[in-house]
C-alpha positions as CSV (number, residue, x, y, z in Angstrom):
1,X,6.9,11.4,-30.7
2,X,8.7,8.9,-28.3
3,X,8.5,5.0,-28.6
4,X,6.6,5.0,-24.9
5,X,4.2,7.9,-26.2
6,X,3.8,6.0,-29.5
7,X,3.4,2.1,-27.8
8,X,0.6,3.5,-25.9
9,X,-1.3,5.5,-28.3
10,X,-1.4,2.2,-30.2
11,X,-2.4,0.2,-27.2
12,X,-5.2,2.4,-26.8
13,X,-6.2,2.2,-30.2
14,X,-6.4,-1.5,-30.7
15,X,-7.6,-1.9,-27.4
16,X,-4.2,-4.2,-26.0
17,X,-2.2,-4.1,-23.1
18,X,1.4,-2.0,-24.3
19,X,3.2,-5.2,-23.4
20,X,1.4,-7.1,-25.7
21,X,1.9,-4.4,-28.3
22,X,5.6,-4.2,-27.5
23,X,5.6,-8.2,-28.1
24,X,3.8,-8.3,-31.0
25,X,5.9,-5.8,-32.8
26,X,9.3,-8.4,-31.8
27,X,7.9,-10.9,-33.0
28,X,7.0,-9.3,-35.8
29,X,10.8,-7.7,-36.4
30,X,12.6,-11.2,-35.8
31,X,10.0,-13.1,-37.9
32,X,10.8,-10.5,-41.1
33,X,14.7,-10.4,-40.4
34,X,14.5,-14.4,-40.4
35,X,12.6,-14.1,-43.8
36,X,15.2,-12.2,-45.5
37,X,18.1,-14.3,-43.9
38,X,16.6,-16.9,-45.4
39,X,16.3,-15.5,-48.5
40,X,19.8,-14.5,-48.8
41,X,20.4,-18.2,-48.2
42,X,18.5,-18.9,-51.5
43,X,19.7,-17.0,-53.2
44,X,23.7,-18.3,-52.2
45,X,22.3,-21.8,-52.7
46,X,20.7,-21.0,-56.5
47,X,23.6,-19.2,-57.4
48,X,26.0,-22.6,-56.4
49,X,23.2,-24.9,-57.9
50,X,23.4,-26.3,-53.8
51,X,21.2,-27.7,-50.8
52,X,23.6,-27.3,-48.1
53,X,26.3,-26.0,-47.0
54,X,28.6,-29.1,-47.1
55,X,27.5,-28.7,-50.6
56,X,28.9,-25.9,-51.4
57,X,32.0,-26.9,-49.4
58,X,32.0,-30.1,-51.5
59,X,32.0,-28.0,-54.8
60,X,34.8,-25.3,-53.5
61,X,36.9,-28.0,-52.2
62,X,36.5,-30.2,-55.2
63,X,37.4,-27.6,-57.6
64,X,33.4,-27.2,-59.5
65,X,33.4,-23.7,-58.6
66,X,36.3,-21.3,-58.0
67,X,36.8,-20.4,-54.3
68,X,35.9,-16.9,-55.1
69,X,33.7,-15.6,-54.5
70,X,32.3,-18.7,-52.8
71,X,34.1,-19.3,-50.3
72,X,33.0,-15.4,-49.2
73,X,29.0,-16.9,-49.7
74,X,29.8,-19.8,-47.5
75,X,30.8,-17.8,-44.8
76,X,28.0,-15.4,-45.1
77,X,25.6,-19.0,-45.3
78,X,27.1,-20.2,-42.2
79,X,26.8,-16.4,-40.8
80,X,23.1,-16.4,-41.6
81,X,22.3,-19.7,-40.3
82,X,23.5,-19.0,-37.0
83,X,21.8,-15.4,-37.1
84,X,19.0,-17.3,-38.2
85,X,19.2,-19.8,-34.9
86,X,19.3,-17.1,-32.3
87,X,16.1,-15.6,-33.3
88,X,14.5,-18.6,-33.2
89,X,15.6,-18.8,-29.8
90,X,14.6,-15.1,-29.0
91,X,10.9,-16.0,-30.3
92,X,10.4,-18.9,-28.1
93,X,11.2,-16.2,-25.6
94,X,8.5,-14.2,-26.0
């Protein structure tokens, strides 16, 4: 079954225009990969014992936790965030 064949079956069925459907089901996509950026985030900051990320640049730089792998986590932190800002910005798009 295609996408298009499969968007409209389930239009029909809950009784919603297949854009609507379409936009429902983005929303829903960004809003779960946001949710699990996020929770990689907490998991980097329990690891570190850290609230931000000039935390966790505080600690690396300061020598209270060895640079690797944290310096690795920071980036992926920093990676995250910004992963996490675009989608935000593609939701207020829809």
């Amino acid at each position: 079954m295609t996408v298009e064949t499969l968007s409209t079956e389930l239009s029909q069925m809950m009784a919603l225009p297949e854009s609507e459907v379409l936009q429902k089901g983005l929303l829903s996509l960004m809003q779960k990969e946001i949710r699990l950026a996020e929770l990689d985030i907490a998991n980097i900051r329990e690891r570190y014992n850290v609230f931000s990320l000039e935390d966790l640049n505080k600690k690396i730089a300061t020598g209270q936790i060895p640079g690797h792998p944290a310096w690795e986590d920071y980036i992926i932190w920093k990676n995250k965030k910004t992963h996490i800002d675009r989608l935000y910005q593609l939701t207020e798009k829809l």
